[in-house]
C-alpha positions as CSV (number, residue, x, y, z in Angstrom):
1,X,25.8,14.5,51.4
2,X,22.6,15.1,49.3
3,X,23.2,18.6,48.8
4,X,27.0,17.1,47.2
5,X,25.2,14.5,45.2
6,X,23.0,16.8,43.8
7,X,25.6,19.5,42.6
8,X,27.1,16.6,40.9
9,X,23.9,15.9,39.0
10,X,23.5,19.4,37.9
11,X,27.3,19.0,37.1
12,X,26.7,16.1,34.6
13,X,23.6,17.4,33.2
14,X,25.2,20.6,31.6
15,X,28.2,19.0,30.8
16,X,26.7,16.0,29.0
17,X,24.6,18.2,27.3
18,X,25.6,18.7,23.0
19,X,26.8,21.5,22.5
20,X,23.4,23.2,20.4
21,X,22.2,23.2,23.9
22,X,25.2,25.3,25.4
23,X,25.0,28.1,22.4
24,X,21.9,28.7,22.9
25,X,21.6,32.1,21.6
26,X,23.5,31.0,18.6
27,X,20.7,28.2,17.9
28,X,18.0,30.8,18.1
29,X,19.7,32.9,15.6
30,X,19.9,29.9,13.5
31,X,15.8,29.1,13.5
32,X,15.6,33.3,13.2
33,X,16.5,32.3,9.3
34,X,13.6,30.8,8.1
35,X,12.5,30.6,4.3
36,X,9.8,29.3,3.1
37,X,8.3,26.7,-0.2
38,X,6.0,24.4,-1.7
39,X,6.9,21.1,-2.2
40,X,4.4,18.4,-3.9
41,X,5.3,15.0,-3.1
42,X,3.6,11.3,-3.3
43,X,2.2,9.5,0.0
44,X,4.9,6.8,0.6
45,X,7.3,7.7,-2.4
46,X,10.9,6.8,-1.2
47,X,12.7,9.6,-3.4
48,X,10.7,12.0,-2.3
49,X,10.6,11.3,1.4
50,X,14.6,11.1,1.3
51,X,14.6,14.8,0.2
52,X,12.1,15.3,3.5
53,X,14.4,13.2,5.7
54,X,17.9,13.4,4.6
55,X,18.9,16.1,2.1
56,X,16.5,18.9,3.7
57,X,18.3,18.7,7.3
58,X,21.7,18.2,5.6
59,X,20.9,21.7,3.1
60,X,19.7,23.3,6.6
61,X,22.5,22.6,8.6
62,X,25.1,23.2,5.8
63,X,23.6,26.8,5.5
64,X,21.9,27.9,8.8
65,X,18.7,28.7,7.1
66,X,14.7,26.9,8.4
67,X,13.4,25.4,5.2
68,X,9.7,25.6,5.9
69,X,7.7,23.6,3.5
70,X,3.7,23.3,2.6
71,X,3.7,19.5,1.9
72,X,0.5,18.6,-1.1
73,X,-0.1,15.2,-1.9
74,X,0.6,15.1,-5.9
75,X,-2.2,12.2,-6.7
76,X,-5.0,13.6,-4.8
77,X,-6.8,15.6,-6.9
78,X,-6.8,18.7,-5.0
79,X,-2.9,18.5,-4.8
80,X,-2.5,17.8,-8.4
81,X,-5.2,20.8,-9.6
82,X,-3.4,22.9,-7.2
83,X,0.0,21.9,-8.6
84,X,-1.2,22.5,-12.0
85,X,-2.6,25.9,-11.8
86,X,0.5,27.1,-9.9
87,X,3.1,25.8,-13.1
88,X,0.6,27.8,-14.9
89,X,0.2,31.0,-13.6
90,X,4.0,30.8,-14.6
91,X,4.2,29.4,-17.8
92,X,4.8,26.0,-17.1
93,X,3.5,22.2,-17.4
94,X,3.5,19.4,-15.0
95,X,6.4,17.3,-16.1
96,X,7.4,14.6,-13.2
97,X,6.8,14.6,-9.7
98,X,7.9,15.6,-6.7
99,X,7.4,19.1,-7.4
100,X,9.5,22.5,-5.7
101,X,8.4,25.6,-5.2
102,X,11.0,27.7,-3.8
103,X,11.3,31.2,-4.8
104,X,11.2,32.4,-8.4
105,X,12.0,28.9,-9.6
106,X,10.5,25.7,-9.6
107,X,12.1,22.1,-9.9
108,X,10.6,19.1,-10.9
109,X,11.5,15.4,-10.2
110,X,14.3,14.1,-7.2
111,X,17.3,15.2,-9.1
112,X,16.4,18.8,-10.0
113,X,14.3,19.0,-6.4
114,X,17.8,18.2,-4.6
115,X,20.0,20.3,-6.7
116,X,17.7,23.0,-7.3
117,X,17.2,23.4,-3.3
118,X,21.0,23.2,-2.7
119,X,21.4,26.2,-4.8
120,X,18.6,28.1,-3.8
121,X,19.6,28.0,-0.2
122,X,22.8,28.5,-1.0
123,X,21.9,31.6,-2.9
124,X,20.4,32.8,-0.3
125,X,22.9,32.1,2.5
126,X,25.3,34.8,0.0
127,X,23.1,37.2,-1.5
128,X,19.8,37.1,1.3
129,X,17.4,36.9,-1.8
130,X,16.1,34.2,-3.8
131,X,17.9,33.1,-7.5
132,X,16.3,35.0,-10.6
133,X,14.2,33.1,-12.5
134,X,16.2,33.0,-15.2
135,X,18.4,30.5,-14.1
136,X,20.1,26.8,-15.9
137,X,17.1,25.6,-13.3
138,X,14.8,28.4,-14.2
139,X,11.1,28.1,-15.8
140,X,10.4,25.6,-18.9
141,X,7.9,26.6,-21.3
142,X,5.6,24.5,-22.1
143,X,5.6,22.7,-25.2
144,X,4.0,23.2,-28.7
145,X,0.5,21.6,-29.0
146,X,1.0,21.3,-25.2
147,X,-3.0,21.5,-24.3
148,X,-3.8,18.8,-22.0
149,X,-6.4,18.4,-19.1
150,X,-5.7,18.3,-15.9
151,X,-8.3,15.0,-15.9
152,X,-6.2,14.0,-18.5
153,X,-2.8,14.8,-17.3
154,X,-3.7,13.0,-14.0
155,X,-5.2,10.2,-15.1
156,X,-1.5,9.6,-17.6
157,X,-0.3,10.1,-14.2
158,X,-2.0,7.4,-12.2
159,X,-1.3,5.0,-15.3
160,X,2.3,5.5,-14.3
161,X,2.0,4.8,-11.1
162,X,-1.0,2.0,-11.0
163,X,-1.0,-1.0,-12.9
164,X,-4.8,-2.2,-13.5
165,X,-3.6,-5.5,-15.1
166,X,-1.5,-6.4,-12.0
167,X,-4.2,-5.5,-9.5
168,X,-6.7,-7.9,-11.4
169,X,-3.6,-11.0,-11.6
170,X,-2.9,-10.2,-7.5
171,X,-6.8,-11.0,-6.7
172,X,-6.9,-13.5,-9.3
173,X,-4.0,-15.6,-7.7
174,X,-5.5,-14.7,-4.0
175,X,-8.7,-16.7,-5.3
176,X,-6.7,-19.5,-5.9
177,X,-5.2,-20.0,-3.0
178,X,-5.2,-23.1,-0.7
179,X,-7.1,-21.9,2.2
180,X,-10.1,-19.7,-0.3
181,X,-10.6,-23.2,-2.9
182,X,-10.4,-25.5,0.1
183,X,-13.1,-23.8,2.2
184,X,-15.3,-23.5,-1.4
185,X,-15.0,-27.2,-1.5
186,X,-16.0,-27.5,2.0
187,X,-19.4,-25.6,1.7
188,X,-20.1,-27.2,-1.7
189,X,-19.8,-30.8,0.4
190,X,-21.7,-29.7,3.1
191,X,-24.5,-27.9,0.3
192,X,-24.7,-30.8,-1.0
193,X,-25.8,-32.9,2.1
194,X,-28.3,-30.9,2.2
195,X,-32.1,-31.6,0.9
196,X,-32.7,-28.6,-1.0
197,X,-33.9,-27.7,-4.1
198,X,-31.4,-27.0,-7.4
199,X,-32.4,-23.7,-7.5
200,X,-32.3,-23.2,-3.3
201,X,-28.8,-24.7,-3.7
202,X,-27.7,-22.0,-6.2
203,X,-28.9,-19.1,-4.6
204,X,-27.3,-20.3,-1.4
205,X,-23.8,-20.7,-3.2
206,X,-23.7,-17.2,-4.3
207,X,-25.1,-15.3,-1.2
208,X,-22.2,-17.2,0.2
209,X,-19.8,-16.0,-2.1
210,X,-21.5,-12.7,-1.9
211,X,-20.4,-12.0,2.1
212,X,-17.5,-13.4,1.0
213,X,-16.6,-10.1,-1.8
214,X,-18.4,-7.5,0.6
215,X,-16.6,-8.4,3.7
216,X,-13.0,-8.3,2.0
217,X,-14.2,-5.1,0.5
218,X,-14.9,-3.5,3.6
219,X,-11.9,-5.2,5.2
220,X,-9.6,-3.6,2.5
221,X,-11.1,-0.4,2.9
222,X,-10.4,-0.3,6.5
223,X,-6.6,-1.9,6.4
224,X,-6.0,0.4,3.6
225,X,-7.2,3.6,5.5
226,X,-4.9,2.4,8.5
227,X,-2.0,1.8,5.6
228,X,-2.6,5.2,4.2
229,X,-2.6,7.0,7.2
230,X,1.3,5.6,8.2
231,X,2.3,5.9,4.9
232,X,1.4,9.7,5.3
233,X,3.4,10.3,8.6
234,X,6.7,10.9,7.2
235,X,9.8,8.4,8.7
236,X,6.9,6.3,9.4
237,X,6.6,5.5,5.9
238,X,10.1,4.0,5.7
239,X,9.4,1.6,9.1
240,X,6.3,0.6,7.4
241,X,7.6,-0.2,4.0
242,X,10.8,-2.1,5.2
243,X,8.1,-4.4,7.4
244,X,6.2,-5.1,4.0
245,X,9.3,-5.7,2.4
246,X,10.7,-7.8,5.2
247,X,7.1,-9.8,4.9
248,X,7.5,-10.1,1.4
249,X,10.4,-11.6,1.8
250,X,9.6,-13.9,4.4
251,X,6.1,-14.8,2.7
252,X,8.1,-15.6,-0.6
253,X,10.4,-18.1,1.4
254,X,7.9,-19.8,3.1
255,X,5.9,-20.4,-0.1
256,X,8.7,-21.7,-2.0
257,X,9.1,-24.4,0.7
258,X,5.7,-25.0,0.6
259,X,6.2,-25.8,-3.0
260,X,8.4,-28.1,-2.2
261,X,6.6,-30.0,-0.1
262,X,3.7,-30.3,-1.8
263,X,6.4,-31.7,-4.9
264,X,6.9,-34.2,-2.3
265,X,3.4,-35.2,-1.4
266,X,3.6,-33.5,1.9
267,X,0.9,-30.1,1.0
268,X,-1.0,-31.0,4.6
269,X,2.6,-29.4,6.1
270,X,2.4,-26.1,4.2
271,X,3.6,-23.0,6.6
272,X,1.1,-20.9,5.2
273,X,-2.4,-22.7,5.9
274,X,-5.0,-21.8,8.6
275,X,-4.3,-23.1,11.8
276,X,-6.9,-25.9,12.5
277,X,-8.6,-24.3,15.2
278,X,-9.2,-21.5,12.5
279,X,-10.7,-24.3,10.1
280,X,-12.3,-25.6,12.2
281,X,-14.3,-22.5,13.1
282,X,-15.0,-22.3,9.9
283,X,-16.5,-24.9,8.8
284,X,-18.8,-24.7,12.3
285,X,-20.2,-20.4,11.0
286,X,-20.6,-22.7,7.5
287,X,-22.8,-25.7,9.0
288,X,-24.9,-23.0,10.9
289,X,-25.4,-20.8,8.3
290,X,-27.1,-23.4,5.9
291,X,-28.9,-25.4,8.7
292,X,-31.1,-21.7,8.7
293,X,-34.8,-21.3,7.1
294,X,-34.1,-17.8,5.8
295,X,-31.0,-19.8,3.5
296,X,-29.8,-17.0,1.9
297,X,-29.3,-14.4,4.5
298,X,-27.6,-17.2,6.5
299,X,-25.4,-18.2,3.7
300,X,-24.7,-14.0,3.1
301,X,-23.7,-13.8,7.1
302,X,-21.7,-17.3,6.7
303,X,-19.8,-15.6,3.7
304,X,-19.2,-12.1,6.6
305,X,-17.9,-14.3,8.7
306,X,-15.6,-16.6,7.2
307,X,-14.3,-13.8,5.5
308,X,-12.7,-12.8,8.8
309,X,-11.5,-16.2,10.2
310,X,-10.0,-16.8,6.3
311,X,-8.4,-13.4,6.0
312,X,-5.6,-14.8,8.7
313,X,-4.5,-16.9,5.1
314,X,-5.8,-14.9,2.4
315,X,-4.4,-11.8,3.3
316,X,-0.9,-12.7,3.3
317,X,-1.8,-11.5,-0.1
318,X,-4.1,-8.7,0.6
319,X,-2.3,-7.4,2.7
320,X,0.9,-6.6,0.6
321,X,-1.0,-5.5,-2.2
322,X,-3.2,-2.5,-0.3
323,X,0.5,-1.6,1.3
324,X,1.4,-1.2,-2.4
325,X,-1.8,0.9,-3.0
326,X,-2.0,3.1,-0.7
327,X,1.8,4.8,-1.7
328,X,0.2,5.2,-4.7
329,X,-3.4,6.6,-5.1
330,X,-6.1,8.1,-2.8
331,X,-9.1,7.3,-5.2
332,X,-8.7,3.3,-4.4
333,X,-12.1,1.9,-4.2
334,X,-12.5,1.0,-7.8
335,X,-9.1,-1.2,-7.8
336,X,-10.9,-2.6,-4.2
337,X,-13.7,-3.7,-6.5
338,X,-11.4,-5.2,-9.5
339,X,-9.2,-7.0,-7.2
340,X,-12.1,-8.7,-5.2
341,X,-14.1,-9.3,-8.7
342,X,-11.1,-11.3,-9.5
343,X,-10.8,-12.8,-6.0
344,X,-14.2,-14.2,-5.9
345,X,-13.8,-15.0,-10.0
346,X,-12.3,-18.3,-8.8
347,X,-14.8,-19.4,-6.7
348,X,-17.9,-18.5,-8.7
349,X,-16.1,-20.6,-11.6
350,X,-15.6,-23.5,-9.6
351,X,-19.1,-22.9,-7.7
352,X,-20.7,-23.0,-11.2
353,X,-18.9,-25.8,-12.4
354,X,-19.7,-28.0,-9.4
355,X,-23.5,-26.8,-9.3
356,X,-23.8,-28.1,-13.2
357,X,-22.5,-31.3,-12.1
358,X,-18.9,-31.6,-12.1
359,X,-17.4,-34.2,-9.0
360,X,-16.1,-32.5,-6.7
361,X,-13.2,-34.9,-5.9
362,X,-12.3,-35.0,-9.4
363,X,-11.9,-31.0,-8.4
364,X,-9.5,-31.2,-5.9
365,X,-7.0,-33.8,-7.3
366,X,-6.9,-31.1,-10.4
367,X,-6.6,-28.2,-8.1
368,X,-3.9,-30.5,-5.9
369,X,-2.0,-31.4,-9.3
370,X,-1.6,-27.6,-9.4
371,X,-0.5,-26.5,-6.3
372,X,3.1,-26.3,-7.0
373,X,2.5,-23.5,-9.7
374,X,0.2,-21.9,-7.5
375,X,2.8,-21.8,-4.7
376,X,5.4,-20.6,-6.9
377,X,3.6,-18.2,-9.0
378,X,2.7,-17.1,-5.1
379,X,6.5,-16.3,-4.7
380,X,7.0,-14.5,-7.1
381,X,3.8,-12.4,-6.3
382,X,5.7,-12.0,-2.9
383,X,8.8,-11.3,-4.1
384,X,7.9,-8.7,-6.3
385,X,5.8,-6.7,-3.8
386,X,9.3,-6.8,-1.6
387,X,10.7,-4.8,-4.0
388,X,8.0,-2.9,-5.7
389,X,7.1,-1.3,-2.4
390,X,10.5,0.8,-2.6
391,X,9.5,2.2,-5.6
């Protein structure tokens, strides 16, 4: 009986099998067949990962060739140098990106990358040789007075692709959110419980807010490193940017109710506020750090960690904004530092203000007369990112 049930398990297992599996020889035959090409792409670019994931397996299993690519990153400078000498050495200038190398020709941008692969495969599938060079797809010369830079030519490219301005304007409305000017007000109150000198006070204020621009530095570097490395594995890139998008989405939504309520009165209800335990942590690391003789060292850690406990808010726009950067440049640290100067911007302003002083109370019934732009202008931030990370 277990010899019978076996046989039958055997039986199933070749006969479910696909068929690839059952021509074997044939399949080997196929993978025999292999050419090879360069392809410069752009970590987390959605037209040129659909010529990766879709139109490469279609073209291979249309013509029974292997298309082995070499796979550069186009905005790391080693990628883009190499990409420029190599249009060089045949006449050529960088034009658009993602770049093909594939035999005599090369084909720049999606639309001549898909079609200029299609025929070159299917060249080769009739003739066992690559196209000449003198194709409708062959070589362009480069144009009169064409004498760029590569520095030059990459740093036109990265203005394409990077907007400075819209960095600045994403940290700028992450300093004024709810959760960052309400724990500001918080250590101002408590600051100013305190029996300490002017000058003591000031110092305090901006160690504080110092922690506060080193710890979401480091923080960014290390989410965008994590970002960067998903965004590199290719498939994964789609998963990632869809859950972005999907957050987006969601993050938009929920800040266009809390809009609403805070129309109504109701802005203690707001969806996207720290939970109170997380507040309430808080403002604990903030009583301990100024109840400390060495003030500004304590306020400096204070800043550390609040930092954290406040990045469960705060990075609901962070977050969406280093998913954005890291599909599009490797070199991110200076935009790091512009969007947490503007982050911070905010708070020293208000800091200042206060420490010259303005009532605080008088503060926060200006900021709370506000909040509906803020929310909404937060939406649309969202909103935008949802679709911008397709891009």
């Amino acid at each position: 009986m277990d010899m019978q049930r076996l046989v039958l398990v055997f039986l199933w297992f070749f006969v479910s099998m696909p068929p690839d599996y059952l021509l074997g020889a044939q399949k080997l035959s196929n993978e025999s067949m292999s050419v090879r090409g360069i392809y410069f792409t752009e970590t987390g670019c959605s037209h040129c990962d659909a010529f990766l994931l879709f139109e490469k397996p279609r073209l291979e299993k249309a013509t029974g060739l292997s298309l082995e690519l070499e796979l550069h990153d186009i905005l790391s400078p080693k990628g883009y140098e190499l990409c420029v000498a190599m249009l060089a050495e045949r006449g050529l200038v960088f034009t658009a990106f993602p770049v093909l190398f594939l035999g005599n020709n090369v084909y720049q941008g999606s639309t001549a990358v898909e079609a200029g692969g299609r025929a070159e495969l299917e060249y080769w599938l009739k003739y066992g040789q690559w196209r000449p060079a003198e194709g409708p797809e062959g070589p362009q010369k480069p144009p009169q007075g064409a004498s760029k830079t590569v520095l030059e030519d990459i740093s036109s490219l990265k203005g394409q692709t990077l907007s400075v301005l819209s960095i600045f304007l994403a940290g700028l409305l992450d300093g004024i959110n709810p959760c960052a000017f309400s724990t500001l007000l918080f250590f101002l109150s408590f600051l100013g419980l305190r029996r300490q000198d002017h000058k003591k006070r000031f110092w305090t204020g901006i160690s504080f807010i110092g922690g506060i621009f080193v710890a979401y530095v480091a923080l960014g570097l290390g989410i965008f490193s994590g970002l960067r490395y998903f965004f590199s594995r290719l498939g994964v890139s789609w998963f990632v940017k869809g859950a972005v998008s999907l957050l987006g989405g969601i993050l938009a939504v929920a800040s266009c109710y809390d809009a609403f309520l805070a129309l109504r009165g109701r802005a203690g209800e707001s969806i996207l506020q720290l939970p109170l335990f997380l507040k309430q942590a808080s403002h604990r690391l903030i009583r301990k750090g100024t109840n400390v003789s060495l003030y500004m060292l304590a306020a400096f850690g204070s800043g550390l960690l609040v930092s954290c406990i406040e990045l469960a808010c705060t990075g609901q726009v962070y977050f969406p904004t280093l998913a954005y950067l890291a599909q599009r440049s490797e070199r991110v640290f200076p935009l790091l530092l512009l969007y947490n100067l503007a982050f911070i911007t905010p708070l020293l302003v208000v800091f200042v203000v206060v420490h010259r002083g303005a009532a605080q109370e008088g503060l926060r019934r200006w900021y709370e007369g506000h909040l509906v732009l803020v929310r909404f202008l937060t939406a649309l931030f969202f909103g935008s990112l949802a679709v911008l990370v397709w891009q």
